[in-house]
MDTraj code that builds the backbone (N, CA, C; nanometers):
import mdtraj as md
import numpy as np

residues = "UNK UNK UNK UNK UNK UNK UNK UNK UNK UNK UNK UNK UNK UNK UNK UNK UNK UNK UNK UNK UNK UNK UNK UNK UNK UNK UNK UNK UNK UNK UNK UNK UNK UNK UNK UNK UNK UNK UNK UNK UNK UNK UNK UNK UNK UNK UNK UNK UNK UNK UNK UNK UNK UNK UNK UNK UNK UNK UNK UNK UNK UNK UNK UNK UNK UNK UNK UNK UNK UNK UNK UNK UNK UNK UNK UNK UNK UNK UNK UNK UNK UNK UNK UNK UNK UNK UNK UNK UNK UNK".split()
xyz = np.array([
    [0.0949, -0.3322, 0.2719],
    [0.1891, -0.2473, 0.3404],
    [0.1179, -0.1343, 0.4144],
    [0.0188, -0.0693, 0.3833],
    [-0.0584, 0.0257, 0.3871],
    [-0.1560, -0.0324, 0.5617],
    [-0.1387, -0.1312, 0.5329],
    [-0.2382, -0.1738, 0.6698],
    [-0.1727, -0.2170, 0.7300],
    [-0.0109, -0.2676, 0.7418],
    [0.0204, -0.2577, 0.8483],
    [0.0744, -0.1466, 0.8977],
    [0.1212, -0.0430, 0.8324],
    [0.1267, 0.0909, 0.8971],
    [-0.0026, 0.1691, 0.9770],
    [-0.0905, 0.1056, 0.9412],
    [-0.2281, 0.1795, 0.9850],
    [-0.1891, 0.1042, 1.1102],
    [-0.1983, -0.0248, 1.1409],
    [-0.1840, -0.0896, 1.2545],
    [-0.0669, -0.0554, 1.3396],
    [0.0370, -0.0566, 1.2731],
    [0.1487, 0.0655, 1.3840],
    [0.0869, 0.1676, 1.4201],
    [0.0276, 0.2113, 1.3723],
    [-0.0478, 0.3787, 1.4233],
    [-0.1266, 0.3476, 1.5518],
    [-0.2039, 0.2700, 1.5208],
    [-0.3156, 0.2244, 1.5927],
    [-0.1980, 0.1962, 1.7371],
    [-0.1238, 0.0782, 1.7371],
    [-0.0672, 0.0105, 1.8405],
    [0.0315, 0.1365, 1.9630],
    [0.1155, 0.2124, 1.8130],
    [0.2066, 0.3200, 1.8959],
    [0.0779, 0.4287, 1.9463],
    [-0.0215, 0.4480, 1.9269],
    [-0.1297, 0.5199, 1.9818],
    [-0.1655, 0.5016, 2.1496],
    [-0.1974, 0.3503, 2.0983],
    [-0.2602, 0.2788, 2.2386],
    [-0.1505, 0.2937, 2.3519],
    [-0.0139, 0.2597, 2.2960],
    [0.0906, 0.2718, 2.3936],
    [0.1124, 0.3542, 2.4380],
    [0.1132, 0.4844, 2.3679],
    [0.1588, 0.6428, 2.4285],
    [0.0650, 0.6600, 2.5236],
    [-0.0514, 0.6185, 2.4994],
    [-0.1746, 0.6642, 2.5568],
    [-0.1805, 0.6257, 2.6934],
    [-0.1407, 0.4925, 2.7089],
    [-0.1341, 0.3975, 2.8202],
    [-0.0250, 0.4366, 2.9409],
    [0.0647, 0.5536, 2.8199],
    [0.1985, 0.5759, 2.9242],
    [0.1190, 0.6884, 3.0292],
    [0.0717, 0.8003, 2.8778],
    [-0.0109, 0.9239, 2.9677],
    [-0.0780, 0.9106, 3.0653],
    [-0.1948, 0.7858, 3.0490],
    [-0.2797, 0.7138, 3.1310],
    [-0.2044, 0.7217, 3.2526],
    [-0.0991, 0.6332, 3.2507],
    [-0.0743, 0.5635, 3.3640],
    [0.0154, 0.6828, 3.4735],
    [0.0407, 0.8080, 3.3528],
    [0.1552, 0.8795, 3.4447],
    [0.0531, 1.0056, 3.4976],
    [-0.0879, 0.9856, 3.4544],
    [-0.1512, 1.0968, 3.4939],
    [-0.2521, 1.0702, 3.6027],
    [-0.2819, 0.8923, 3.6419],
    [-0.3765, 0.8786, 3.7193],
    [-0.2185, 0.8196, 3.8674],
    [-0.1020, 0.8001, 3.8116],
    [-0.0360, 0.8064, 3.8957],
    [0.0152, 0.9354, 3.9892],
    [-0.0493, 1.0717, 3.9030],
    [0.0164, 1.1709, 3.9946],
    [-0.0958, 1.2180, 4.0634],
    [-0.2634, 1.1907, 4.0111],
    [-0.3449, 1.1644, 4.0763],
    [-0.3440, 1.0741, 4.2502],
    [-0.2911, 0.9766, 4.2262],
    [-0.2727, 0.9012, 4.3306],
    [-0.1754, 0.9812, 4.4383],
    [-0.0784, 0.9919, 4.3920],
    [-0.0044, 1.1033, 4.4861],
    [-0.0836, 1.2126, 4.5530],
    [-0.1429, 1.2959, 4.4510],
    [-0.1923, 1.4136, 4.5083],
    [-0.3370, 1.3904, 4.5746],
    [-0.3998, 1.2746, 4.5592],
    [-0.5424, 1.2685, 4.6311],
    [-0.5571, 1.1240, 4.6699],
    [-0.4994, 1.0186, 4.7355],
    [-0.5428, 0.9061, 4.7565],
    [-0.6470, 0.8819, 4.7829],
    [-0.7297, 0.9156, 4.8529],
    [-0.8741, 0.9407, 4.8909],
    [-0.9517, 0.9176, 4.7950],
    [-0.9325, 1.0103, 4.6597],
    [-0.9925, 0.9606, 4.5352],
    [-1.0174, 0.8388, 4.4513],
    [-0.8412, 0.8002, 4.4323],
    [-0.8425, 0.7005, 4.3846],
    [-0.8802, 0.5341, 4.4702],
    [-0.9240, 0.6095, 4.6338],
    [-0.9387, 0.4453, 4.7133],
    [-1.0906, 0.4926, 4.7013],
    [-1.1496, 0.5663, 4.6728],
    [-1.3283, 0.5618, 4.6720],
    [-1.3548, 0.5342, 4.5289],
    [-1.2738, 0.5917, 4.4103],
    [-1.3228, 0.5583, 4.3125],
    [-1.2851, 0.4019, 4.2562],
    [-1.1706, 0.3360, 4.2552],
    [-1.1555, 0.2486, 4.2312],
    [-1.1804, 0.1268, 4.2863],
    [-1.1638, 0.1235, 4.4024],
    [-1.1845, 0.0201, 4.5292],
    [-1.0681, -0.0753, 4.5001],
    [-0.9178, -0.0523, 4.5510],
    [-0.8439, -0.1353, 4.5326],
    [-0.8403, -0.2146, 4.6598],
    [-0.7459, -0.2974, 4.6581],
    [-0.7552, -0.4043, 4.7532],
    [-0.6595, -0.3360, 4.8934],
    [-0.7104, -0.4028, 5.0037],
    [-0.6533, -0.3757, 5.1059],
    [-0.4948, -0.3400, 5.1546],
    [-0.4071, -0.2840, 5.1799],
    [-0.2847, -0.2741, 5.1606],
    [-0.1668, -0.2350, 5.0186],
    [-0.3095, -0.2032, 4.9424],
    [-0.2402, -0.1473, 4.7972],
    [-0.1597, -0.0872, 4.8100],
    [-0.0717, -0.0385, 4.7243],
    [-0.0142, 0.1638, 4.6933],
    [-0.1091, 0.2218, 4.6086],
    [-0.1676, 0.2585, 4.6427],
    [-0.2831, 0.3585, 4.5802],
    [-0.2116, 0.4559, 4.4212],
    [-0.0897, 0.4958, 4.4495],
    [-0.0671, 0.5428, 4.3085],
    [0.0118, 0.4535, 4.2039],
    [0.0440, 0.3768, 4.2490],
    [0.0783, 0.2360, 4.1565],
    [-0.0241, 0.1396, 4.0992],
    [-0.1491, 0.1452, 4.1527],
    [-0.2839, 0.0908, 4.1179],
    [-0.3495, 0.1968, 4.0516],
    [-0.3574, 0.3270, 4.1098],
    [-0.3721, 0.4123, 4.0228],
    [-0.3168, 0.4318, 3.8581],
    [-0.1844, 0.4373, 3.8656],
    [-0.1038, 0.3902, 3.7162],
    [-0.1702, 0.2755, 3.6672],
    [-0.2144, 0.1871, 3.7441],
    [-0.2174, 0.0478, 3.6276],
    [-0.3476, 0.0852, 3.5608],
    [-0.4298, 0.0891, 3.6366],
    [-0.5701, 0.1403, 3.6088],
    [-0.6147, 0.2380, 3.5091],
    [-0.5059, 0.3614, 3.5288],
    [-0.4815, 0.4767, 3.4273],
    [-0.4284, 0.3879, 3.2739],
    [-0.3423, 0.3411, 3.2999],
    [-0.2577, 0.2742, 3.1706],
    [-0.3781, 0.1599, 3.0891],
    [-0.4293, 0.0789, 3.1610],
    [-0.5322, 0.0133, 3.0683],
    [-0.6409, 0.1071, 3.0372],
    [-0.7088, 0.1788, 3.0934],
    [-0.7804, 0.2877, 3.0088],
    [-0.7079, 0.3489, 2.8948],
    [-0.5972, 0.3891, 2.9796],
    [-0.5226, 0.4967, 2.8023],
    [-0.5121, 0.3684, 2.7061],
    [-0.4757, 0.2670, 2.7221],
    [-0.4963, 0.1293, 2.6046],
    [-0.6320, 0.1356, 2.5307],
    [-0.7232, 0.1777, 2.6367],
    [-0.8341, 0.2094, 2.5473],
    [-0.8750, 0.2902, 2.5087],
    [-0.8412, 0.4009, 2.5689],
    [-0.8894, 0.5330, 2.5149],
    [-0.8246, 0.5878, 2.3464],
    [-0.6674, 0.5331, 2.3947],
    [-0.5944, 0.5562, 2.2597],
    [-0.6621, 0.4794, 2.1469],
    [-0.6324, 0.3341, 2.1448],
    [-0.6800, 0.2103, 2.0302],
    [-0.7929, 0.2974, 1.9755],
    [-0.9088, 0.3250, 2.0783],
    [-1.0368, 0.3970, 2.0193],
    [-1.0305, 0.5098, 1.9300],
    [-0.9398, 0.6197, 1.9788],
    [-0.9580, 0.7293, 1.9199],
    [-0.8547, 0.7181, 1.7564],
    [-0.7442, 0.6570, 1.7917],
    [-0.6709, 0.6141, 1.6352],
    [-0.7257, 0.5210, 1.5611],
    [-0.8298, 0.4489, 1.6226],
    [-0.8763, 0.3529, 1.5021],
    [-1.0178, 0.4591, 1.4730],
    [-1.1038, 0.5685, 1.5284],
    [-1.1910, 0.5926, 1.4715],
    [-1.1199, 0.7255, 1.3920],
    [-0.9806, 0.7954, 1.3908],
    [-0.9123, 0.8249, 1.3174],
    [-0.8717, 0.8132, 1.1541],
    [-0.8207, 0.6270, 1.2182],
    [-0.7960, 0.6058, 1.0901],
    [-0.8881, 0.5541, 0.9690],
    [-1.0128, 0.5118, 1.0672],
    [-1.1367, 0.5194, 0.9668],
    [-1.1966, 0.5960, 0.9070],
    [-1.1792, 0.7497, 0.9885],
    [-1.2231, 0.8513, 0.8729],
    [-1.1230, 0.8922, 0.7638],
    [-0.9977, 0.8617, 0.7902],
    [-0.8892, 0.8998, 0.6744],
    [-0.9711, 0.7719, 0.5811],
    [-1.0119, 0.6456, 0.5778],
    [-1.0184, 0.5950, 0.4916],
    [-1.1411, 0.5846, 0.4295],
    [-1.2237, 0.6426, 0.4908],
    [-1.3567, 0.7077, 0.4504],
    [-1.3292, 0.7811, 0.3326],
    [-1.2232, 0.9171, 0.3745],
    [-1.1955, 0.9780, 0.2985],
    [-1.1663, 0.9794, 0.1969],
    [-1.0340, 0.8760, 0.2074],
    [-0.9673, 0.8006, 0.0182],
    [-1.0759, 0.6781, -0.0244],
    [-1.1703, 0.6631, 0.0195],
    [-1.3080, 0.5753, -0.0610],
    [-1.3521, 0.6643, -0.1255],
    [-1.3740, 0.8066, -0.0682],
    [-1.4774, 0.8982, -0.1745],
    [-1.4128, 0.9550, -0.2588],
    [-1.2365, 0.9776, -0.2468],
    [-1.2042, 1.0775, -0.3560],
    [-1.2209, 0.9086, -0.4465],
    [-1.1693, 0.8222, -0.4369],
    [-1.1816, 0.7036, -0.5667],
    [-1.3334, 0.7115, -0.6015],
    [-1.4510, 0.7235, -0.5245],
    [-1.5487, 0.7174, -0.5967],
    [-1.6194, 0.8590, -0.6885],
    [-1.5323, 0.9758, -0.6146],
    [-1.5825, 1.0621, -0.6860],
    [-1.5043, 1.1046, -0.7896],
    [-1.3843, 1.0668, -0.8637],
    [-1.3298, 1.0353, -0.9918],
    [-1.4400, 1.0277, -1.0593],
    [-1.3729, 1.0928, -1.1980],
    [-1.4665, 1.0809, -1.3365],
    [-1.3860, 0.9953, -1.4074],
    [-1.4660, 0.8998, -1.4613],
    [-1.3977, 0.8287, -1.5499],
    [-1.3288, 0.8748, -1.6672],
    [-1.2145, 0.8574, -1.7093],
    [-1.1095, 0.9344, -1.8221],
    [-1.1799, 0.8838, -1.9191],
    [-1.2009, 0.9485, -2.0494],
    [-1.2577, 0.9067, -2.1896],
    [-1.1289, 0.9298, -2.2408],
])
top = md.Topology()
chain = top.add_chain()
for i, resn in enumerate(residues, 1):
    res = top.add_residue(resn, chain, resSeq=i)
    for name in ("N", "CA", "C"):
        top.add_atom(name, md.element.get_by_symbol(name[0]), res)
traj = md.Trajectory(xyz[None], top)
């Protein structure tokens, strides 16, 4: 039960992330097209802030997944050492 909640974490992470992503390299696109057609190199006749969003949104997929899974590895780092640093009850 415990791991698939970790994995909801992980997934609703990646998603939020992907929204931010996508709604922050989309207002990018608005405010500087220039940017996003030198940095990305989209294809000829694009919308530059709709390619911008997509582009933004699969990064935040990754940026999020990354940062909640190296998250939730230190929480479980954590509950490894308090179990190992228990004293055994006499």
């Amino acid at each position: 039960m415990t791991f698939l909640r970790y994995f909801l974490y992980v997934l609703l992470a990646a998603l939020l992330s992907a929204a931010v992503g996508g709604c922050f390299a989309f207002l990018i696109g608005l405010l500087s097209p220039e940017f996003v057609k030198h940095l990305f190199s989209p294809p000829d006749g694009a919308s530059l802030p709709r390619y911008a969003a997509a582009v933004g949104a699969i990064w935040g997929i990754f940026i999020g997944a990354a940062v909640m899974g190296f998250s939730l590895g230190l929480v479980t780092l954590v509950q490894m050492a308090r179990v190992f640093a228990r004293k055994p009850e006499e």
